[in-house]
TORPA-729816 format. One line per 2 residues: number of its first residue (from 1); for each residue x, y negated, z negated of N, C-alpha, C. Coordinates in pm, whole numbers, plus 50000, padded with zeros to 5 digits. Each point is the difference from the previous one (the first is absolute). Example, Ala and Ser with C-alpha at 12.3 -4.5 7.8 and 13.67 -1.06 7.14 Angstrom:
<atoms>
1 = 51319,50569,49220,49911,49881,50000,50090,49880,50000  49965,49895,50072,50082,49881,49994,49923,49891,49927 .
</atoms>
This chain:
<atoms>
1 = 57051,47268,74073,49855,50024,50003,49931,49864,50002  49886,50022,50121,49962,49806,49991,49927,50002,49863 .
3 = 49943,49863,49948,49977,49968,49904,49854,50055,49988  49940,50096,49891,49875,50066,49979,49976,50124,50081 .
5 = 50117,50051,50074,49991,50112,50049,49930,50155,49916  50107,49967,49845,49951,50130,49950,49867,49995,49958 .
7 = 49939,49852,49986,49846,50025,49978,49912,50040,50057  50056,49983,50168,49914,50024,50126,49981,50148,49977 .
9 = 50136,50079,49998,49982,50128,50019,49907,50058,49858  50027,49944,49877,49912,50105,49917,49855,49952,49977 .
11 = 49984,49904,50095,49843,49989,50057,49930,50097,50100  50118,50017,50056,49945,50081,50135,49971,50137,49959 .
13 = 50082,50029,49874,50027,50143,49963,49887,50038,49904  49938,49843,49921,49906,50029,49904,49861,50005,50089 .
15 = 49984,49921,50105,49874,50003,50080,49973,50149,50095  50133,50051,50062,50023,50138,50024,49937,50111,49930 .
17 = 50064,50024,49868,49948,50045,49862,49817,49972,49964  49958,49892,49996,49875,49977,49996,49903,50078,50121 .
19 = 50044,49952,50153,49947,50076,50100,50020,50190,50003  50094,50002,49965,50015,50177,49982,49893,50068,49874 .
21 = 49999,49916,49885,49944,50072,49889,49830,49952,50036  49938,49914,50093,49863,49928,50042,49957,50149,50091 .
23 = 50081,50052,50086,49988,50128,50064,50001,50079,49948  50057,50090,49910,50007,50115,49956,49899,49983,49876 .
25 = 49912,49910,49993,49893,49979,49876,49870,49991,50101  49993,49887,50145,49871,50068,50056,50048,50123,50024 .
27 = 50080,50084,50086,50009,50151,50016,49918,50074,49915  50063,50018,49849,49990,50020,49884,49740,50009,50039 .
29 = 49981,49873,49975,49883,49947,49919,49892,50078,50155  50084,50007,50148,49879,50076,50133,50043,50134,49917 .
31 = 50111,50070,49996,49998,50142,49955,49946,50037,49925  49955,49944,49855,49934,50000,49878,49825,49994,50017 .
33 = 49967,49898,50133,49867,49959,50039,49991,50156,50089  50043,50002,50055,49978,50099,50115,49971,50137,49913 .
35 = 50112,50043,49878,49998,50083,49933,49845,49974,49875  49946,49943,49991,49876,49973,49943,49888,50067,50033 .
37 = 49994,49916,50168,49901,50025,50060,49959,50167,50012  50169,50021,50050,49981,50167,49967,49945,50100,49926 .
39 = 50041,49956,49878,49956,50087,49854,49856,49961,49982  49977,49867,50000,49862,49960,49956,49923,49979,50139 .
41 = 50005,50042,50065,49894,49968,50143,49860,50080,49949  49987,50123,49943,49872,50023,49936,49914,49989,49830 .
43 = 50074,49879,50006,49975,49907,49892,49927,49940,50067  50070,49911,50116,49921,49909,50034,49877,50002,50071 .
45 = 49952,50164,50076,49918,50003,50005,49871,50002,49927  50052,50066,49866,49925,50005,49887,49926,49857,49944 .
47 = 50111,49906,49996,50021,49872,50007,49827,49934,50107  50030,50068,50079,49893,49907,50118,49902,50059,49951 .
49 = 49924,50131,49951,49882,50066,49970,50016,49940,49863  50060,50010,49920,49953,49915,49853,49922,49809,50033 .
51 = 50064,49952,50115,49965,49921,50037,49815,49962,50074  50003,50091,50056,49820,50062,50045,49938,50045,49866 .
53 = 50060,50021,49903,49891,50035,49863,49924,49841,49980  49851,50012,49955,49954,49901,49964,50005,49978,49854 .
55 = 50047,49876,50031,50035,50018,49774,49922,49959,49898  49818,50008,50073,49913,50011,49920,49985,50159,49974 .
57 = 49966,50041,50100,49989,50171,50014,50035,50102,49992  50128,49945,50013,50162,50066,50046,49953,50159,50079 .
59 = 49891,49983,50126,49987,50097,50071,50066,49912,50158  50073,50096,50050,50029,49917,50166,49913,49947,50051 .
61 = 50055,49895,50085,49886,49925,50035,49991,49999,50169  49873,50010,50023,49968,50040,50160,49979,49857,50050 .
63 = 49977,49958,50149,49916,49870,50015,49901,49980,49997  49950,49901,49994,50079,49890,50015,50062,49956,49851 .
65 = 50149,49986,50000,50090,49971,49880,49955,49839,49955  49934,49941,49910,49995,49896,49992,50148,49940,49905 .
67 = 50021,49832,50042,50104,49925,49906,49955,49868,49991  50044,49946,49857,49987,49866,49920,50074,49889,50070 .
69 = 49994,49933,50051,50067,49835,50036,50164,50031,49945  50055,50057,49915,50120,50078,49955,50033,50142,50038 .
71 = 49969,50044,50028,50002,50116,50086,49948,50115,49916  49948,50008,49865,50003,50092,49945,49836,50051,50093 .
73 = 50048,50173,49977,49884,50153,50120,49944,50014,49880  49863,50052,50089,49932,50085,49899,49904,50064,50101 .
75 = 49928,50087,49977,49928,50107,50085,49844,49881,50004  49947,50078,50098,49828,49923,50017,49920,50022,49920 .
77 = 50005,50131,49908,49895,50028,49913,50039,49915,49866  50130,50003,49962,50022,49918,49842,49994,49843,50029 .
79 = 50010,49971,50184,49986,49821,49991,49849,49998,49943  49887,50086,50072,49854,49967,49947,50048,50032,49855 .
81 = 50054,50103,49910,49979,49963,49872,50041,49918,49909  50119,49901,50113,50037,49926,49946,49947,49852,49965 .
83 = 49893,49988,50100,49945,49888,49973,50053,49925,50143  50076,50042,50051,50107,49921,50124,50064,49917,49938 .
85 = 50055,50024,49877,50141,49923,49908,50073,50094,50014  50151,49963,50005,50096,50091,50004,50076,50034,49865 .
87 = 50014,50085,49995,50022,50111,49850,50104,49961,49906  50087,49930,50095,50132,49967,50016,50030,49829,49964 .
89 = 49947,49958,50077,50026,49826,49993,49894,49936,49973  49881,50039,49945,49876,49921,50010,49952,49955,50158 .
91 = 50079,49990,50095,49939,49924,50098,49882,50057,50075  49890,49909,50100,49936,50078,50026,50048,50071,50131 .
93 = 49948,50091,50052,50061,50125,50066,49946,49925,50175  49854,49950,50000,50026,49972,50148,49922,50104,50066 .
95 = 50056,50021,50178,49999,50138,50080,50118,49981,50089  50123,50030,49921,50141,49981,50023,50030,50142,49982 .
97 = 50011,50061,50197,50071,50147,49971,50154,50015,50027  50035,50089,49917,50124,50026,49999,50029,50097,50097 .
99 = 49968,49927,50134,50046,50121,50130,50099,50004,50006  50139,49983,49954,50153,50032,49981,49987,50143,49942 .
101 = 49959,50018,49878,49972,50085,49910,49963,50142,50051  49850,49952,50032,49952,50078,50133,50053,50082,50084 .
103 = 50151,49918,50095,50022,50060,50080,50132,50076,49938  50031,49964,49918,50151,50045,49936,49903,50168,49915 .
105 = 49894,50017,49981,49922,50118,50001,49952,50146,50073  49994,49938,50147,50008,50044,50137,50115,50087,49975 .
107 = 50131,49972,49961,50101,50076,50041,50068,50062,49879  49924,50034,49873,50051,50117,49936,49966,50097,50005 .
109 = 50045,50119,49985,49944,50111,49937,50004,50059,49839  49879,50047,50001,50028,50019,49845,49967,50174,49947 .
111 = 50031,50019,49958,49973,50190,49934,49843,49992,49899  49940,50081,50071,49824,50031,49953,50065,49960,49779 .
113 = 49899,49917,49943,50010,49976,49878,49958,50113,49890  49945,50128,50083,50003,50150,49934,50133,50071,49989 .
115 = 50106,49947,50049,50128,50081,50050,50023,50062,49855  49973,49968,49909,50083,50106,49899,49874,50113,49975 .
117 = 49881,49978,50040,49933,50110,50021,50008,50117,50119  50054,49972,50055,50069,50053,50147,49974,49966,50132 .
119 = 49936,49857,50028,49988,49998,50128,50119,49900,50016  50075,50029,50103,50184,49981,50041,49968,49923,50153 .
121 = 49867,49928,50052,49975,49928,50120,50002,49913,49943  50112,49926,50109,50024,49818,50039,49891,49960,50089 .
123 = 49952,49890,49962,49929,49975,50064,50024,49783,50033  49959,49931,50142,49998,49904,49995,49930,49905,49896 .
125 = 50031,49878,49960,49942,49966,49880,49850,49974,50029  49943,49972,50118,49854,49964,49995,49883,50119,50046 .
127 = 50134,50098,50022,49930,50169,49984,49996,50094,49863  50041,49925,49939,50052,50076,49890,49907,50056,49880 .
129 = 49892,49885,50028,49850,49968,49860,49954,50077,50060  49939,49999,50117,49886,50081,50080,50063,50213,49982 .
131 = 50115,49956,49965,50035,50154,50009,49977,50040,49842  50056,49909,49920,50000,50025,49867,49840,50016,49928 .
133 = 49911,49941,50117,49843,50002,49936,49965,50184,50024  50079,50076,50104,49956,50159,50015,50103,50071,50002 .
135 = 50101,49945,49913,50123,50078,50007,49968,50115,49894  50050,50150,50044,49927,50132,49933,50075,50025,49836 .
137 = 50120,49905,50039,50085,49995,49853,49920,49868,49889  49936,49962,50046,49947,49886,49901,49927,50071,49858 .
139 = 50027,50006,49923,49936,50001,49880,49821,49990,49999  49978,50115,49931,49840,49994,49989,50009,49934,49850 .
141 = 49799,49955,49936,49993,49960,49963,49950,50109,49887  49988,49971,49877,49939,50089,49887,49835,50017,50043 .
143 = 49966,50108,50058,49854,50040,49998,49922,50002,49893  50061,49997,49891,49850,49987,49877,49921,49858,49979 .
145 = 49889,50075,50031,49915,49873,50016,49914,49952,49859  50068,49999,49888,49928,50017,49852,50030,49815,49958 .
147 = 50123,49993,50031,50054,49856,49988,50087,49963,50127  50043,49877,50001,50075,49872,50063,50183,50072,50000 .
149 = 49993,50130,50013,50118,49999,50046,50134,50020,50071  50082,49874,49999,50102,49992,50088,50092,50078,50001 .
151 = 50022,50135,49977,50114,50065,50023,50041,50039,50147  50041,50002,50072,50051,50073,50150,50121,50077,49907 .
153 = 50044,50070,50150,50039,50103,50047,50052,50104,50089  50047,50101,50000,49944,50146,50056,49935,50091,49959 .
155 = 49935,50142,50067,49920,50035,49914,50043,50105,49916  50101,50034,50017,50063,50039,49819,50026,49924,49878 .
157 = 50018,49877,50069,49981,49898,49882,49878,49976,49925  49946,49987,50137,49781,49918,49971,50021,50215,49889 .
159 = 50002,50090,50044,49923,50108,49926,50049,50009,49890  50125,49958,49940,50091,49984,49878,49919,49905,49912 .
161 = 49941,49875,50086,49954,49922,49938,49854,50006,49973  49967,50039,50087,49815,50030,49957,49972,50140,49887 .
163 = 50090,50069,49996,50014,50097,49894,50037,49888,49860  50137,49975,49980,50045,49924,49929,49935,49865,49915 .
165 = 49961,49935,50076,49934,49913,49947,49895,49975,49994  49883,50063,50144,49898,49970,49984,49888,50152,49977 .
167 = 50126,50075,49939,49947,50132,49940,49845,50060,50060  50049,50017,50135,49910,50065,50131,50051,50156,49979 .
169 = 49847,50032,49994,50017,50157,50046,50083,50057,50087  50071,50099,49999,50043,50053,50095,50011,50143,50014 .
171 = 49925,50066,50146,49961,50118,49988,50052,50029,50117  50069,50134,50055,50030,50096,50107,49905,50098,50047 .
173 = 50002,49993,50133,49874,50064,50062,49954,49914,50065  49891,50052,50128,49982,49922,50101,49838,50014,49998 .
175 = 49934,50091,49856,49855,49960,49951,49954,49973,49912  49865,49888,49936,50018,49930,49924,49870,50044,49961 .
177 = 49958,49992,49856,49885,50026,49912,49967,49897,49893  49983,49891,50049,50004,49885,49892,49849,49982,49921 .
179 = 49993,49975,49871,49869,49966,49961,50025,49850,49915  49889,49908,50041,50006,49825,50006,49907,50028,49869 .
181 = 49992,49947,49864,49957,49993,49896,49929,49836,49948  49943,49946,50025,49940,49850,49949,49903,49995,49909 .
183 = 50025,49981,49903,49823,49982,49877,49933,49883,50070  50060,49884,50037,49887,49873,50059,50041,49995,50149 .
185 = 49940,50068,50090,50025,50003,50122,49930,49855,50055  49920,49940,49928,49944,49865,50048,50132,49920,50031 .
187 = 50123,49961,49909,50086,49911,50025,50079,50085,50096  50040,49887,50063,50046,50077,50155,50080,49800,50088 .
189 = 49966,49914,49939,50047,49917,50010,50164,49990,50036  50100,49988,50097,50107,50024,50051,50070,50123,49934 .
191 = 49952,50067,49955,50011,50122,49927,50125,50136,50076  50109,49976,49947,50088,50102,50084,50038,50126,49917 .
193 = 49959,50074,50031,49975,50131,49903,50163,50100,50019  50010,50088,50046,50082,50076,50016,50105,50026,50117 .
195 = 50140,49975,50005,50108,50036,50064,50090,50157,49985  49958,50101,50100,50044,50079,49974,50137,50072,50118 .
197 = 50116,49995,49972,50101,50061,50110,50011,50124,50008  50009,50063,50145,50001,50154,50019,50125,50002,50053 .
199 = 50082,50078,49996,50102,50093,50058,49949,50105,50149  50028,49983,50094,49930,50065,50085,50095,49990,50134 .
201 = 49986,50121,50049,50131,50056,50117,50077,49865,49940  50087,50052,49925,50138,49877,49976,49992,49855,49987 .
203 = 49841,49944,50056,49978,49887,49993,49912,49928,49848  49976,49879,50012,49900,49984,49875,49882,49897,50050 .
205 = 49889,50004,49953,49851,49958,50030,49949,49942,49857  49979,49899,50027,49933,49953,49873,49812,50030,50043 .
207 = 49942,50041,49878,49828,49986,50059,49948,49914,49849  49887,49923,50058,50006,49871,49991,49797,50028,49949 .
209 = 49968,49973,49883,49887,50007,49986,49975,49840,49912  49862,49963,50015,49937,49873,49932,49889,49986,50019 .
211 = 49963,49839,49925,49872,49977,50021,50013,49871,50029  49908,49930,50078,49968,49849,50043,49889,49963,50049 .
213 = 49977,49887,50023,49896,49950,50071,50038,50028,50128  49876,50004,50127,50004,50063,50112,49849,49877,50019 .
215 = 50053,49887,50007,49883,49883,50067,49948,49997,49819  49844,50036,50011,49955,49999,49874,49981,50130,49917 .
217 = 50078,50126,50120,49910,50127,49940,50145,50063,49920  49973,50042,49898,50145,50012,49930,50058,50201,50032 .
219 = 50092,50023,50047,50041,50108,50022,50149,50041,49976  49985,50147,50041,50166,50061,49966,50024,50042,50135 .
221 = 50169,50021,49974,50023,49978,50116,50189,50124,49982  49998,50085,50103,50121,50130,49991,50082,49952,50112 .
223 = 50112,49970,50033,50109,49984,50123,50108,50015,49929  50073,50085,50131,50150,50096,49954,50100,49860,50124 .
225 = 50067,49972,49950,50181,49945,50051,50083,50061,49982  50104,49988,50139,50048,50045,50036,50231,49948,49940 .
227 = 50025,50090,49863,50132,49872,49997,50118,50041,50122  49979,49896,50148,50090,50036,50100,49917,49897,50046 .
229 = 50072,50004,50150,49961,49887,50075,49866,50052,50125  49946,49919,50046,49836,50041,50073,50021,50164,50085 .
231 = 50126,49935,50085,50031,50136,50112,49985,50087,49907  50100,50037,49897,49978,50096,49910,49901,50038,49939 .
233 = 49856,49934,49945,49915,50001,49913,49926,50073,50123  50005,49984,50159,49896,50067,50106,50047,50175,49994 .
235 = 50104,50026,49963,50026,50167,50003,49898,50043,49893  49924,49962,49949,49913,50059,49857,49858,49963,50053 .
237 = 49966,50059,49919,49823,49997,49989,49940,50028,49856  49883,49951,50001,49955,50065,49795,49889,50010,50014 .
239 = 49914,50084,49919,49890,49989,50027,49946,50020,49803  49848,49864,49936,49997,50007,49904,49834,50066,50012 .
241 = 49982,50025,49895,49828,50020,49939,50024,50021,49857  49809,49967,50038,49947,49957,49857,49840,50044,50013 .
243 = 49956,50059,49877,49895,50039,49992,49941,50062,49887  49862,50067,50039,49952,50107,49941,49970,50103,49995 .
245 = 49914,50113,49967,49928,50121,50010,49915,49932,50142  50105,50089,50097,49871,49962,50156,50018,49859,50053 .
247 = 50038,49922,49918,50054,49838,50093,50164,49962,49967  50009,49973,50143,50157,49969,50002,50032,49871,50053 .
249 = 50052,49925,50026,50048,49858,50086,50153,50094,50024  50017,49958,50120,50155,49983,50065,50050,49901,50088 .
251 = 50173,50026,49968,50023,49855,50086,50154,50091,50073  49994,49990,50106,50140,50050,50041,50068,49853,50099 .
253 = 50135,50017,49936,50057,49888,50100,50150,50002,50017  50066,49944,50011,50139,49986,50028,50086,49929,49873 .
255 = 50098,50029,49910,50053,49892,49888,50011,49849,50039  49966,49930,49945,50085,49879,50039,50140,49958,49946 .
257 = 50093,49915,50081,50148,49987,49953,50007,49884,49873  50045,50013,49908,50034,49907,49888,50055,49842,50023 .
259 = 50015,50041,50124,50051,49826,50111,49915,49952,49962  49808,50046,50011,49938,49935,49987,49938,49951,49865 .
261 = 49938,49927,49955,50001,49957,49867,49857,50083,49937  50025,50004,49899,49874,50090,49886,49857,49914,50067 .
263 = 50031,49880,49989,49819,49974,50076,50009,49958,50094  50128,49985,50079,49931,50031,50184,49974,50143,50032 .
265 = 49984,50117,49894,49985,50117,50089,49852,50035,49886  50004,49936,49918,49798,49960,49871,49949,49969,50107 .
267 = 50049,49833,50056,49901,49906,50046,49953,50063,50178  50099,50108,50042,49942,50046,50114,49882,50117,49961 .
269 = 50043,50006,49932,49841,50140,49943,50070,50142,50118  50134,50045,49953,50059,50093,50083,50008,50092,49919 .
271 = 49906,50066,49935,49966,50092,49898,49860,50041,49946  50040,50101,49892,49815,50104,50025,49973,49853,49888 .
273 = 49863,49914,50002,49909,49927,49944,49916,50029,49946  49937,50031,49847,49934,50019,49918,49901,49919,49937 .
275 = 49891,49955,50050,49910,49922,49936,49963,50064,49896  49975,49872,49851,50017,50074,49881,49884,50059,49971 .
277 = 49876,50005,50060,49876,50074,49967,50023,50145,50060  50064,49999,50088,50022,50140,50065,50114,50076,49904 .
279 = 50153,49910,49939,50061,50060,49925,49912,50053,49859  49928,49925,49969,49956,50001,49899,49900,50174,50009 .
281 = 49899,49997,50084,49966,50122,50048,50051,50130,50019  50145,49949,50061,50134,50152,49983,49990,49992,49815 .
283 = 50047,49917,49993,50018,50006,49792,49938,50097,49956  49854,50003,50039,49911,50113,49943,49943,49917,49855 .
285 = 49948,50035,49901,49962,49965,49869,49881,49936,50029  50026,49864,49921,49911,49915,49961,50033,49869,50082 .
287 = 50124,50029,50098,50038,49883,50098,50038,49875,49909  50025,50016,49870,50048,49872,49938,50168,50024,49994 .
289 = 50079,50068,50031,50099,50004,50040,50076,50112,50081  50099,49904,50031,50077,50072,50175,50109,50103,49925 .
291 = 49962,50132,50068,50059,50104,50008,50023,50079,50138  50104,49907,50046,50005,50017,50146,50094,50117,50081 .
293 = 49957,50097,50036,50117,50055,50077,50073,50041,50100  50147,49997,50015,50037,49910,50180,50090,50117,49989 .
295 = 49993,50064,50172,50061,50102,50020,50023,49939,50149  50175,50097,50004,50057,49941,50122,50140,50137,50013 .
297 = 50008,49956,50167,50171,50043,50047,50028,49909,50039  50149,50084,50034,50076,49878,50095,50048,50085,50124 .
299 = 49986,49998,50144,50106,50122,50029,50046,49935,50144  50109,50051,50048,50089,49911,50103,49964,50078,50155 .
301 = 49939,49910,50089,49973,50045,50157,50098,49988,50061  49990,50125,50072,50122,50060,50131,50038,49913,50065 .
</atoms>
C-alpha cells in the first residue's frame, strides 16, 4: 500500500458520508417547508388581514394606507388623530403611502364580519365595508331613547332587553289606548317621556311619545318604529289620534325602521305633533296639567 493510502481512502469515505447526510437533511428541511405551507397556508392569509388592521383603531384599513419612515401603517383617519406622529416609533408620519399594502389588499377575500350572525358572503376586501354598512344580518341598535344606550343585537335580544332592563311596557294587540299624565307640562326641555312595545302580526313596534322644543314653541310629539329593517317597516301602516268631545288631531303614516335613530325619525317631525296649548286644551280642566290621550292601530297592507 503506497505510503498514506489508508488515509486517502477514509477521507474519501468521511467526505462521502458528509455529502450523503447534507442531502437527506435539505430533502428532509423542502419536505417539512412544503409541508408547512400546506397546513398553515390559511394562517397566512389571516396573517396578511391582521396586517391591514390599524393598530390605533384596530378597524381595517382602506386607502390611502399611510406609513412612518420605518414602515409602521396606520389608516387616514387615526394619522389626523394622531397628530401625524406615528403610534409606534414616535417618528413623524410624512405622506408616505404604503401602496405595497394597498395592493397586497386588492387580492383578498374576506367573509361579511356578521358571519356568525348568518350572513355566509365572501366578499373582496375593498367590497366588503360598503356591504357590511347594509348587510340585513348586521345587528340593530337598542331603540330606547330614555338614555345613551349601547346595547345591539337582534330583535329577540333588543325585546329581552328592553323588557329586562329597561322595564318597557309590553302589550299584544295591534290597538292602543294610551293616557300621557304630567302635573308640570311647562318642562318639556329634552324631555323623553314614554317607550312602549307592541306585539303585533308576529312583529314588534315600539310607539314613541315626548316632549321638546320644536324652534321656540315647546310640544309633544307620537311616532310608532318599526323593530325590522325599512323594506319591512313599508308592509305596515298606523294610524294615531288625540283629542276631545268634537275635536280630534290625526296623523296616519307608515312605521319607521329602528335602523333609523330615535331623533332622526323626532328631528324629521314623521309623526302626529302636539303643540302644548292645543294638548293642554284636549286635557280639559284648568289646563294646568297634561292629561293627554293617544289612540292608535297598527294594521298590515295587501
Amino acid at each position: 500500500m503506497a505510503p498514506g493510502g489508508r488515509i486517502y481512502k477514509e477521507v474519501v469515505e468521511s467526505l462521502s458520508a458528509v455529502t450523503d447526510y447534507d442531502t437527506v437533511t435539505a430533502k428532509a428541511e423542502v419536505k417539512s417547508s412544503a409541508s408547512t405551507r400546506a397546513t398553515h397556508g390559511i394562517s397566512s392569509t389571516n396573517g396578511v388581514h391582521e396586517l391591514l388592521e390599524c393598530p390605533v383603531c384596530m378597524s381595517s384599513m382602506y386607502p390611502p394606507i399611510h406609513q412612518c419612515p420605518n414602515g409602521h401603517t396606520l389608516c387616514s383617519n387615526c394619522k389626523i388623530r394622531v397628530h401625524n406622529c406615528c403610534p409606534t416609533c414616535r417618528y413623524e408620519l410624512g405622506n408616505i403611502r404604503c401602496l405595497a399594502l394597498e395592493k397586497v389588499a386588492e387580492s383578498l377575500e374576506l367573509p361579511c364580519g356578521f358571519q356568525s350572525l348568518g350572513c355566509h358572503d365572501i366578499f373582496p376586501y375593498y367590497s366588503k365595508l360598503k356591504h357590511e354598512q347594509h348587510c340585513r344580518f348586521r345587528p340593530y341598535n337598542c331603540p330606547y331613547a330614555g338614555s345613551e344606550c349601547s346595547v345591539t343585537g337582534d330583535i329577540p335580544m333588543l325585546v329581552s332587553h328592553l323588557n329586562d332592563d329597561h322595564k318597557v311596557d309590553m302589550h299584544d294587540g295591534c290597538t292602543f289606548n294610551h293616557r300621557y299624565v304630567k302635573s308640570n307640562p311647562h318642562e318639556v326641555e329634552n324631555a323623553t317621556w314614554m317607550l312602549t312595545v307592541f306585539n303585533c302580526f308576529g312583529r314588534q313596534f315600539c310607539l314613541h311619545f315626548e316632549a321638546f322644543q320644536l324652534g321656540m314653541a315647546p310640544v309633544y310629539m307620537a311616532f310608532l318604529r318599526f323593530m325590522g329593517d325599512e323594506d319591512e317597516a313599508k308592509k305596515f301602516s298606523y294610524s294615531l289620534e288625540v283629542g276631545s268631545t268634537n275635536r280630534k288631531l290625526t296623523w296616519q303614516g307608515v312605521p319607521r325602521s329602528i335602523r333609523d335613530t330615535h331623533r332622526k325619525v323626532r328631528d324629521s317631525l314623521d309623526g302626529l305633533i302636539i303643540q302644548r296649548n292645543l294638548a293642554l286644551f284636549f286635557s280639559g280642566g284648568d289646563r294646568q296639567e297634561l292629561k293627554l290621550r293617544v289612540t292608535g292601530r297598527i294594521w298590515k297592507e295587501q
